[in-house]
C-alpha positions as CSV (number, residue, x, y, z in Angstrom):
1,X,-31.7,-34.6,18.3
2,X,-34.4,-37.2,18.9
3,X,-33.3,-40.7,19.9
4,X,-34.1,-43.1,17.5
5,X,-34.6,-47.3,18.0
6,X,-31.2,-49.2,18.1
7,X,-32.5,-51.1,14.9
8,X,-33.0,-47.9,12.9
9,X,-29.9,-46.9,13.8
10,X,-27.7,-50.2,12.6
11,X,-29.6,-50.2,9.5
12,X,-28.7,-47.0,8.5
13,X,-25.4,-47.8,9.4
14,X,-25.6,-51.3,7.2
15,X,-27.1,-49.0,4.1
16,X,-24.4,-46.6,4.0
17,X,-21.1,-49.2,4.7
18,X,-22.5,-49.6,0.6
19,X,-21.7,-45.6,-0.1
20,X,-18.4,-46.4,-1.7
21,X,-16.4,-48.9,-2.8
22,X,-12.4,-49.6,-3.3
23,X,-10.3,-48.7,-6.3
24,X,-10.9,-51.1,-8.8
25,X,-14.6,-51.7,-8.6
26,X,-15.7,-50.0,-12.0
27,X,-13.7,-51.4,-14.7
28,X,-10.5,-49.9,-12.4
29,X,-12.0,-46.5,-11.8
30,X,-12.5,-45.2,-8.3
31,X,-16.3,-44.6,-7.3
32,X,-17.3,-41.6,-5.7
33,X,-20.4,-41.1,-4.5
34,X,-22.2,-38.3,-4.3
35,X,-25.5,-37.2,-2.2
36,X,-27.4,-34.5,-3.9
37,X,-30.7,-33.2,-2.5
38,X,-33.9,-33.7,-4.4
39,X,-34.8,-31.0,-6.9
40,X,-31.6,-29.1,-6.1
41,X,-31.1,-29.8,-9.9
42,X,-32.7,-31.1,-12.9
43,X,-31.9,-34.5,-14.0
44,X,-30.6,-33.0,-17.6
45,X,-28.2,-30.8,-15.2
46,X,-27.3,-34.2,-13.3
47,X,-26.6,-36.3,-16.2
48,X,-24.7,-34.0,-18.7
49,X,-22.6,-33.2,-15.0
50,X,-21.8,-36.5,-14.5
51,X,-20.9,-37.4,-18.1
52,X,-19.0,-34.2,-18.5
53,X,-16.8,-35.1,-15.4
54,X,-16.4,-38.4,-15.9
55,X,-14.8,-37.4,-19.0
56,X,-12.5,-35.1,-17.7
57,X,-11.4,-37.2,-14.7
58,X,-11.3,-40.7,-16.3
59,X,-9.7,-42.8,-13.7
60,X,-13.3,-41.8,-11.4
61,X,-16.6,-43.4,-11.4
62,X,-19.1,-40.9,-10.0
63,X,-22.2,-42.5,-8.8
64,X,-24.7,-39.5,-7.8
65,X,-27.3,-40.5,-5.6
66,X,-30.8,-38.3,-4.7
67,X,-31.8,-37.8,-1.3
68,X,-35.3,-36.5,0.5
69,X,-35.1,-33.5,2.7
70,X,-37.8,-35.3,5.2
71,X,-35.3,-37.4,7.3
72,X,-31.8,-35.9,5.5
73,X,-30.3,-34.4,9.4
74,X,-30.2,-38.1,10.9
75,X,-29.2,-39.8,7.5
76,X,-26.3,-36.9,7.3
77,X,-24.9,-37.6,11.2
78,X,-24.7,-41.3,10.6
79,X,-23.1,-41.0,7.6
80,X,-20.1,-38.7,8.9
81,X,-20.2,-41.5,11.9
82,X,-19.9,-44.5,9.8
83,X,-16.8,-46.0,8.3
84,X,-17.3,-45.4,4.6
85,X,-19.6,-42.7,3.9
86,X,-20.5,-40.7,0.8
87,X,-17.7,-38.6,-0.4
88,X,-19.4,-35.5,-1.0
89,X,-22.9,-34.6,0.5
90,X,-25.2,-31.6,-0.4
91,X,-26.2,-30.0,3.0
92,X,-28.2,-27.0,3.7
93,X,-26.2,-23.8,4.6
94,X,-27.4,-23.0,8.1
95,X,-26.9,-27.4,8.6
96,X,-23.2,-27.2,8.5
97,X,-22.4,-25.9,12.0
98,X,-24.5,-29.1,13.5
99,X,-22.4,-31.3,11.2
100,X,-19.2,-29.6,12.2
101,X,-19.9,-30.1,15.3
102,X,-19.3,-34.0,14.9
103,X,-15.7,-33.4,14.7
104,X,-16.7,-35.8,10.5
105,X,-16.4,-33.3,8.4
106,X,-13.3,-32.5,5.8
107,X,-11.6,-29.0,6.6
108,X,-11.2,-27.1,3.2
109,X,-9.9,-24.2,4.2
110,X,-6.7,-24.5,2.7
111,X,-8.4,-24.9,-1.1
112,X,-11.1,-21.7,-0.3
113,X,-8.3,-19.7,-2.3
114,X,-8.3,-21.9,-5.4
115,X,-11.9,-22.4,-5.3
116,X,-12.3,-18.1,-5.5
117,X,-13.5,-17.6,-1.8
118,X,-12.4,-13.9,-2.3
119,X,-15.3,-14.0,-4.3
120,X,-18.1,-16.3,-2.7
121,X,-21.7,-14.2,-1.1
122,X,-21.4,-13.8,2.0
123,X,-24.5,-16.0,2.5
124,X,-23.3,-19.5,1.7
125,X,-19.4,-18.4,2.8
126,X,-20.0,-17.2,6.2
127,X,-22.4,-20.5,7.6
128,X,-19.4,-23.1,5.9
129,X,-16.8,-21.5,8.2
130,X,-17.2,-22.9,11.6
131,X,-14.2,-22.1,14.3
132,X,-12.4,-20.2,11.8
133,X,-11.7,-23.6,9.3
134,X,-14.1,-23.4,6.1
135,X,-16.0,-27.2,6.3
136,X,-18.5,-26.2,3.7
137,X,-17.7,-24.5,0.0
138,X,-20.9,-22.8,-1.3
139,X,-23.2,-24.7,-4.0
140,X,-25.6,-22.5,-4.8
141,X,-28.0,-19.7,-3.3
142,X,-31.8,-18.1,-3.5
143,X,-33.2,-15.2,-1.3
144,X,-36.4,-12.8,-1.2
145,X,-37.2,-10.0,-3.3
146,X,-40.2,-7.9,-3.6
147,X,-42.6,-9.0,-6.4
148,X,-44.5,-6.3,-7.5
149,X,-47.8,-5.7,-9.2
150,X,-46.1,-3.7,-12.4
151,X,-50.1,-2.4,-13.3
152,X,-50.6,-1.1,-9.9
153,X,-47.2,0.7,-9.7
154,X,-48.1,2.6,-12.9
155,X,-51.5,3.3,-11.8
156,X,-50.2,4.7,-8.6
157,X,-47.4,7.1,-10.5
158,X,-44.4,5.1,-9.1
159,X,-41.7,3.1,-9.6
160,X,-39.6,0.4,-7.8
161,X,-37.8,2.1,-5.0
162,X,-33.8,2.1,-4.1
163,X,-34.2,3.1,-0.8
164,X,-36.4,2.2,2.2
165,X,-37.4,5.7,2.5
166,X,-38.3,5.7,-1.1
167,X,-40.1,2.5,-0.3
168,X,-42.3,3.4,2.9
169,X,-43.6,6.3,0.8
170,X,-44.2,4.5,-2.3
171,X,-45.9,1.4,-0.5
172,X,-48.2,4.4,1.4
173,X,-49.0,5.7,-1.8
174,X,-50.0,2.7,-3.1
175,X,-52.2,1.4,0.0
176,X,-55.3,3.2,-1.5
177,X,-58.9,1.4,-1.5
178,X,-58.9,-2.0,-2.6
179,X,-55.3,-2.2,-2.9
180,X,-52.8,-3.1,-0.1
181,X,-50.0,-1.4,-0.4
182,X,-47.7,-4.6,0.5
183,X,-48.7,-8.0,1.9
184,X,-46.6,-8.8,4.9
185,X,-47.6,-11.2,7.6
186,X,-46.8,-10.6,10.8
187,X,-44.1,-13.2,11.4
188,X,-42.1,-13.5,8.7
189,X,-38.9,-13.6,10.3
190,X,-36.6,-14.3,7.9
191,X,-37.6,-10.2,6.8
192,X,-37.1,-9.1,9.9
193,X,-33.7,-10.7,9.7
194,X,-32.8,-8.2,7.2
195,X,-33.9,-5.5,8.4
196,X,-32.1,-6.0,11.6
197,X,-28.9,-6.5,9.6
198,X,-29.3,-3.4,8.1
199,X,-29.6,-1.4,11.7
200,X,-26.2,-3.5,12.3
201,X,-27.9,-5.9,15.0
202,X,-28.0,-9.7,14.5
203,X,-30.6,-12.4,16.2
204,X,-27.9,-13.6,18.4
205,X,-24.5,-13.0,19.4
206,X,-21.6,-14.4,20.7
207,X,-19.5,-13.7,23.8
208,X,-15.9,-14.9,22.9
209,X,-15.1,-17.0,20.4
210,X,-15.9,-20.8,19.9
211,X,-12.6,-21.9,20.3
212,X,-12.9,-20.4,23.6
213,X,-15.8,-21.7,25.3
214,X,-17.6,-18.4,24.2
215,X,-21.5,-18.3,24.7
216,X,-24.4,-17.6,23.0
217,X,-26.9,-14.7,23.8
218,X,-30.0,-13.3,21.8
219,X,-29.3,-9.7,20.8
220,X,-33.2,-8.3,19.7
221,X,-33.2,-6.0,22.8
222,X,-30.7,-4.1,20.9
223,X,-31.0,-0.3,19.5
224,X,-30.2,-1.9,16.4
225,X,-32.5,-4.8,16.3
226,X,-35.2,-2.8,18.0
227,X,-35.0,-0.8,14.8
228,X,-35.4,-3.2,12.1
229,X,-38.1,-4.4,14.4
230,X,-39.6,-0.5,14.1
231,X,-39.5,-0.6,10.4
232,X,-41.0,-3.8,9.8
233,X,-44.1,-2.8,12.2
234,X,-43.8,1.1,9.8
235,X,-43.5,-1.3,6.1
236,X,-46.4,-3.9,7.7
237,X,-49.1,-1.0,8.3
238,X,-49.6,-0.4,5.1
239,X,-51.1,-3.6,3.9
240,X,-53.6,-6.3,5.7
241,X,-51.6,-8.9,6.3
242,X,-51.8,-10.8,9.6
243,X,-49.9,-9.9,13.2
244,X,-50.5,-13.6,14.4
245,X,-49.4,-15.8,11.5
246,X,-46.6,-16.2,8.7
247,X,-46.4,-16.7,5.3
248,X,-48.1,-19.9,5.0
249,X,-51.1,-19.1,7.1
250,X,-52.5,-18.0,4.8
251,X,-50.2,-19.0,1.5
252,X,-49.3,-15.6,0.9
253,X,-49.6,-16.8,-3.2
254,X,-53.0,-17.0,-2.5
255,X,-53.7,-13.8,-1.1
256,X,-51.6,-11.6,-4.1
257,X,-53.7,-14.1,-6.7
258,X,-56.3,-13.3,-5.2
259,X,-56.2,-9.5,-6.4
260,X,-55.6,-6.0,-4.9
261,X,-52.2,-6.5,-3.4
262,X,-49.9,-4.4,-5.1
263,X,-46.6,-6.0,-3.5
264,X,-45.0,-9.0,-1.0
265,X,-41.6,-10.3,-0.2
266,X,-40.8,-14.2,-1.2
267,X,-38.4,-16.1,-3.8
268,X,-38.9,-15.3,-7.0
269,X,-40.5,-18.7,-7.7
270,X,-43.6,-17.5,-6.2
271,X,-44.7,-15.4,-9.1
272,X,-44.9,-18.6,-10.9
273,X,-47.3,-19.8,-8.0
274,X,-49.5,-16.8,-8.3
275,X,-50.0,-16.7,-11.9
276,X,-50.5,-20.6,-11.6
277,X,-53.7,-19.8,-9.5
278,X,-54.4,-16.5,-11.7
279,X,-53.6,-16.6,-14.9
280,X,-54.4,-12.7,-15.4
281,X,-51.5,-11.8,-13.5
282,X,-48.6,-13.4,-15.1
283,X,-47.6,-10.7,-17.4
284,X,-48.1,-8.0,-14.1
285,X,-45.5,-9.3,-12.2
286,X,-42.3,-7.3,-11.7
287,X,-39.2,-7.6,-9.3
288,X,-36.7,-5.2,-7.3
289,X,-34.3,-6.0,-5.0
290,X,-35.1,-5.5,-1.0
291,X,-34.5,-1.7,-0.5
292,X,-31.3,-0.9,1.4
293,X,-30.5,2.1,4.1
294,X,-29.0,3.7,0.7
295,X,-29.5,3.6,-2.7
296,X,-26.0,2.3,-2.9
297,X,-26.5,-1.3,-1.4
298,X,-29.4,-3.3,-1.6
299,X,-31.3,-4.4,1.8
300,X,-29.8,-7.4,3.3
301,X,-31.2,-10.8,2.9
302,X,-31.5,-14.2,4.5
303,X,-29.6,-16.6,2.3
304,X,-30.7,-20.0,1.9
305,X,-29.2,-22.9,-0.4
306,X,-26.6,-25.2,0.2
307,X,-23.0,-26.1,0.9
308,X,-20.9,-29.1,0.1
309,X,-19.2,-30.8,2.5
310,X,-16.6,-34.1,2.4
311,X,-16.8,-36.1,5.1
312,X,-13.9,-36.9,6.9
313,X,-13.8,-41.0,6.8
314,X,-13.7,-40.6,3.3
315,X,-11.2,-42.9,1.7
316,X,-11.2,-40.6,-1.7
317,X,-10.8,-37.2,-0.2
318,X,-8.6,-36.5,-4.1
319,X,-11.5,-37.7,-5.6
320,X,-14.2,-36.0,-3.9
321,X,-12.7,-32.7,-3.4
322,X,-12.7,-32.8,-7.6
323,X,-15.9,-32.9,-7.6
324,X,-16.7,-30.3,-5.2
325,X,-14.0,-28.6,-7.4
326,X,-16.1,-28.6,-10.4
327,X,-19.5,-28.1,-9.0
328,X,-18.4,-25.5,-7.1
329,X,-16.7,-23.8,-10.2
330,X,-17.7,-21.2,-12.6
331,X,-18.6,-23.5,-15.3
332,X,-21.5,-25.4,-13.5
333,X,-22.5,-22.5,-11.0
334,X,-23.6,-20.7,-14.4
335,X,-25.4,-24.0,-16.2
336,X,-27.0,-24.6,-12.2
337,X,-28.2,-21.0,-12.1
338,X,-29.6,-21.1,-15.5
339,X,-31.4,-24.1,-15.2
340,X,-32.8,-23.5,-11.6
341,X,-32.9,-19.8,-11.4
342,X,-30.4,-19.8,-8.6
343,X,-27.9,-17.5,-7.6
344,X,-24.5,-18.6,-8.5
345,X,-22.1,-19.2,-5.3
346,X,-19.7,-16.0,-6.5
347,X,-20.5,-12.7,-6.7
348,X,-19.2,-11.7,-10.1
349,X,-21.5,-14.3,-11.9
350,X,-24.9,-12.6,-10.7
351,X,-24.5,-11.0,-14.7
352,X,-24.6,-14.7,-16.0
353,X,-28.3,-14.3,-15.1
354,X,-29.2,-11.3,-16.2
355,X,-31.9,-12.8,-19.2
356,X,-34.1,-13.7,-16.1
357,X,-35.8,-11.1,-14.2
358,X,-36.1,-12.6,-10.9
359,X,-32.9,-14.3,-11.5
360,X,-31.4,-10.9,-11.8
361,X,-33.0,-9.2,-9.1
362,X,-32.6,-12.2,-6.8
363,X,-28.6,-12.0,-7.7
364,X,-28.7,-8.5,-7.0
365,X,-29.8,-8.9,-3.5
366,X,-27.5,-11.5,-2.9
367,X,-24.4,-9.4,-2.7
368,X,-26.0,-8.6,0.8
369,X,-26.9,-11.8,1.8
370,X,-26.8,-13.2,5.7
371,X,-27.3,-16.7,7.3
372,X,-28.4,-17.6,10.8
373,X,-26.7,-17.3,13.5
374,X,-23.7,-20.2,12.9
375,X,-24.4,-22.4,16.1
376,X,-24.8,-25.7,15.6
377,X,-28.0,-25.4,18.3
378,X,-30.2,-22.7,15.8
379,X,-32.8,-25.4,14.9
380,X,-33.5,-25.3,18.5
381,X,-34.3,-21.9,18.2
382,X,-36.4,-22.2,15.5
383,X,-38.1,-25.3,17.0
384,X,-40.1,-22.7,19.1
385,X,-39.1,-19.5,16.7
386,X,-39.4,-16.7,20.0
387,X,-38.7,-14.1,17.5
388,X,-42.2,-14.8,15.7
389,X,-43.5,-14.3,18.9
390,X,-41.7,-11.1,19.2
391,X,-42.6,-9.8,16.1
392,X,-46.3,-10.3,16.8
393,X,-46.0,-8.7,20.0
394,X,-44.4,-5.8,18.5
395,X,-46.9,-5.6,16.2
396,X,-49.8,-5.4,18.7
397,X,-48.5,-2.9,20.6
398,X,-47.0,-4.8,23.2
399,X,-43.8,-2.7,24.9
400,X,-40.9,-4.2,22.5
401,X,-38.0,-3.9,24.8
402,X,-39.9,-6.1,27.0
403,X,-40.9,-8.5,24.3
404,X,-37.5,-8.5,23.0
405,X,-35.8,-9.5,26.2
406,X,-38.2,-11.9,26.8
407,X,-37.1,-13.6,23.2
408,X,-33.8,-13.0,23.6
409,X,-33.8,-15.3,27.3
410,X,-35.1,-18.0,24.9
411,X,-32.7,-17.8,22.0
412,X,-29.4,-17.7,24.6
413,X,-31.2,-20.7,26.4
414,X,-32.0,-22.8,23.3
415,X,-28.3,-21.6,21.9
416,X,-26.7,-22.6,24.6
417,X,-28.4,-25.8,25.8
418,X,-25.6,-29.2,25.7
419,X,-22.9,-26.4,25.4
């Protein structure tokens, strides 16, 4: 982490010593303060939340408090290092090993049974467990589907696939003309992830466990990973999308609005997007889940979203843990999904949003969903991201073993760097 001026650091430190306040200081209620993320939730969800709990848990004051991505990581770690932090803070999924890591955050494992862990996606569950204790309980979810092109697909004679098979041979039959079969780019990684998941590989490994002093290595020059790898480079083929860029360069929305791309990979918000920029495609657009190996599971995902967390100087830990109670509960995982088109945080919920297409598909997928490897160094790997590297280099007919051992030497560095 970057080192920041002495001053910046002691007013931070000044600005959250106002986070919470003693018993007493609302009318004899206890405040609890909560950090939500910035469009994490609409404001009606916020507002009829906090009404709805205060009324339920009279004797607490809840005073919920939105927060910027830009800048959140170094807000977060002073906040578990200061003396009276928030009591509950929204954190990404793939954050909560680096917060862990402070030795600030709550340990909930002992409630994961009353708040239905049996029954969280694997996604948001496995990233909050850190050294076998659970710091972060899962808030809510999103992953990639495949947006299809539902004129094109009928045009071609074909329908959305259950299989990867079924969807290498649909996509080919579909890459005809004008028409790419699937926009891809070259370096979307967090594909590849899935793929590799499927083959039973991972990004990185580690040698031990935590606890242990175990270390870190990158696994892509694996059989396994070197076939996800394969089948992204088959699935890629049959469009035009870059080998040298990701899904931003170009906006991949742009390219589908622009016509004559019959299917890509993203959240299902992105339909919205492309229909934005061409109207003539809004009532086209279609979603499946990610094929899997089998018709019988769908691919695996990357999982993003977000965990709560309690930190550990928290005078209110009762208090707070009711609210992560409540958000975390079946209740509001339903009202959030329906209002944000998330996934809910348990796996028998994904029927809760069955009215919305994307929704549904997106829940679907989610039973299969992954998360980074849980070390609390990954954003170093990501800083430089080897494995978009690798993946280009794969694509451009570069010897993948090679490329793959070359990414892994940087993932075990990065991972194990201040270790």
């Amino acid at each position: 982490m970057p080192n920041r001026p002495v001053a910046f650091v002691l007013a931070s430190l000044l600005a959250l010593s106002a986070c919470g306040s003693d018993p007493g200081a609302s009318g004899g209620k206890q405040d609890i303060t909560v950090w939500l993320m910035k469009d994490s939730a609409t404001d009606d969800f916020v507002s009829r939340f906090e009404t709805e709990f205060e009324r339920d848990h009279p004797e607490l004051d809840l005073k919920i408090q939105i927060q910027e991505w830009n800048g959140i990581t170094q807000k977060v770690t002073s906040a578990l290092a200061s003396t009276d932090p928030p009591d509950v803070i929204e954190v990404g999924n793939t954050q909560v090993a680096q917060y862990a890591a402070s030795d600030g955050v709550t340990d909930l494992s002992g409630k994961v049974g009353e708040l239905g862990g049996d029954d969280w996606i694997p996604g948001l569950a496995e990233p909050g467990a850190v050294g076998g204790k659970q710091f972060g309980i899962p808030f809510y979810a999103a992953n990639r589907v495949v947006i299809y092109r539902k004129d094109l697909f009928e045009a071609a004679g074909v329908t959305p696939p259950k299989t990867r098979d079924e969807w290498l041979a649909a996509t080919a039959k579909l890459d005809q003309g004008d028409t790419q079969g699937i926009y891809l780019p070259g370096q979307n990684w967090y594909v590849l992830s899935g793929f590799v998941w499927d083959e039973g590989g991972d990004l990185a490994r580690m040698d031990g466990t935590q606890q242990d002093g175990g270390q870190w290595s990158g696994s892509l020059n694996t059989p396994e990973a070197l076939a996800g790898a394969d089948f992204y480079r088959r699935l890629q083929a049959l469009g035009d999308g870059p080998k040298d860029s990701d899904e931003a360069k170009p906006q991949q929305t742009d390219v589908v609005a622009g016509g004559g791309v019959a299917q890509f990979i993203a959240v299902p918000g992105a339909a919205k997007l492309v229909a934005k920029a061409n109207p003539d495609l809004a009532d086209e657009l279609g979603f499946f889940p990610v094929p899997g190996k089998t018709a019988a599971t769908p691919g695996a995902v990357f999982t993003g979203g977000s965990d709560l967390i309690i930190p550990l100087a928290s005078t209110r830990q009762d208090g707070a843990y009711a609210v992560v109670r409540a958000l975390a509960g079946e209740k509001w995982q339903v009202e959030l999904a329906k209002a944000m088109n998330y996934v809910p945080n348990r796996t028998s919920l994904a029927s809760e949003v069955g009215d919305d297409p994307g929704a549904a598909a997106m829940a679907a997928g989610a039973v299969n969903g992954r998360a980074t490897p849980n070390s609390p160094n990954w954003a170093a790997v990501e800083a430089r991201n080897p494995i978009k590297e690798f993946l280009t280099a794969v694509l451009t007919g570069a010897d993948p073993a090679r490329a793959a051992a070359e990414a892994d030497r940087v993932i075990t560095q990065a991972l194990n760097s201040g270790s």
